[in-house]
Structures are given as C-alpha cells and as structure tokens.
C-alpha positions as CSV (number, residue, x, y, z in Angstrom):
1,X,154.9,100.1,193.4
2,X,153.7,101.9,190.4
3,X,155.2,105.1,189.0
4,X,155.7,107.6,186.2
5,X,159.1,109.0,185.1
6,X,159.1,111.9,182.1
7,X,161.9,112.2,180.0
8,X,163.6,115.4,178.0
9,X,166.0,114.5,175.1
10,X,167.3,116.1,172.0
11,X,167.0,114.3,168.8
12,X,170.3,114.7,166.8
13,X,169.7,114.1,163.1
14,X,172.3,112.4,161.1
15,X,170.3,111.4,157.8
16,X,171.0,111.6,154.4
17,X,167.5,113.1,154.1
18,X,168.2,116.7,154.5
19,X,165.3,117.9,152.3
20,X,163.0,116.3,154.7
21,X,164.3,117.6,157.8
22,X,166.3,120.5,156.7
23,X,169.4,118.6,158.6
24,X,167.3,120.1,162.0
25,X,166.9,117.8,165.1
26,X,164.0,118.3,167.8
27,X,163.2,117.6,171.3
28,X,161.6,115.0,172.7
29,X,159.5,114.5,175.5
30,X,158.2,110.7,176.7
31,X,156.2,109.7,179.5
32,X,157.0,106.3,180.8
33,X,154.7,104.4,183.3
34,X,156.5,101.6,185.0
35,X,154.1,98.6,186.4
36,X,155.8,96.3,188.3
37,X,153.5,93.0,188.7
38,X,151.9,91.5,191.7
39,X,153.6,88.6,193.6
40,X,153.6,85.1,191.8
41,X,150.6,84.0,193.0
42,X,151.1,80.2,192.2
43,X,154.4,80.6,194.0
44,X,153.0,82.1,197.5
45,X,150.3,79.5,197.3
46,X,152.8,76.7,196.9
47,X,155.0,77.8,199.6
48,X,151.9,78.0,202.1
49,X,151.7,74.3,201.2
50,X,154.6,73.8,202.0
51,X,155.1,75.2,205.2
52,X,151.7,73.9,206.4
53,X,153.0,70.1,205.5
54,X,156.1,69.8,207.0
C-alpha cells in the first residue's frame, strides 16, 4: 500500500552565522511518499515450485 504523509516542523537555528540568518529559524513543510515494493517475485515463484514438487 502506497501513501503520502506531510510534515510541519520548526527549524531552530543554532549557527555561528548570524549575519546570514539574522539568528531566525523557519518552518518547514515536507511531503514524504512512502512506496512499499511488490512481493519478491523470485521468492513466490520458488515456493510454487516447491509446493508443486513435493
């Protein structure tokens, strides 16, 4: 089963660069899509086998 999950987080700056980011952090969204793959093929075939031979 596929599926997409979204995310909120806050982005906390520690770094020694404060003239680049003005010691702000920022929000973050992500989008993650989660795949999951199809059954071992090679596996299912081999096990057919098997059950068919003995």
């Amino acid at each position: 089963m596929n599926s997409f999950n979204i995310g909120l987080s806050y982005d906390v700056n520690l770094s020694q660069l404060s003239g680049a980011s003005q010691n702000n952090g920022g929000f973050e969204i992500s989008l993650k899509y989660i795949s999951l793959p199809k059954k071992d093929l090679v596996q299912d075939s081999f096990s057919n086998w098997l059950r068919k031979s003995f």
